[in-house]
N, C-alpha and C positions, 0 to 999 in steps of 0.2 A: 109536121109529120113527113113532108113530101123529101122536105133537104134533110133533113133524118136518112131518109130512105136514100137516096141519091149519092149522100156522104158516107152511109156503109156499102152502098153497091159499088163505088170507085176502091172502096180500102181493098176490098174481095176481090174487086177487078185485079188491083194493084198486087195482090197478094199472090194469085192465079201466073201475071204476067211470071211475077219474082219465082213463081215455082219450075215453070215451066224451060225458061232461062236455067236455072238450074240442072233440070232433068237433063236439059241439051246440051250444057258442058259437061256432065258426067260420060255420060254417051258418048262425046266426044273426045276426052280423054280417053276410054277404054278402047275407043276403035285406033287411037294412036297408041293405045298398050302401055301410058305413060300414067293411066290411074290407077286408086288404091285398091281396086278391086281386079 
């Protein structure tokens, strides 16, 4: 139960980090005005 739990808290973690990464090159493209939006 414990590494259950441990093994989905790192995937979320992981999930979390990969989003966030994201968010921050979008952001960072639009403030260079080189993004799609």
């Amino acid at each position: 139960m414990k590494t259950l739990r441990s093994k989905t808290m790192k995937r979320l973690f992981m999930v979390l980090v990969v989003f966030i990464a994201v968010c921050a090159a979008v952001i960072a493209l639009n403030m260079h005005g080189t993004g799609p939006w």
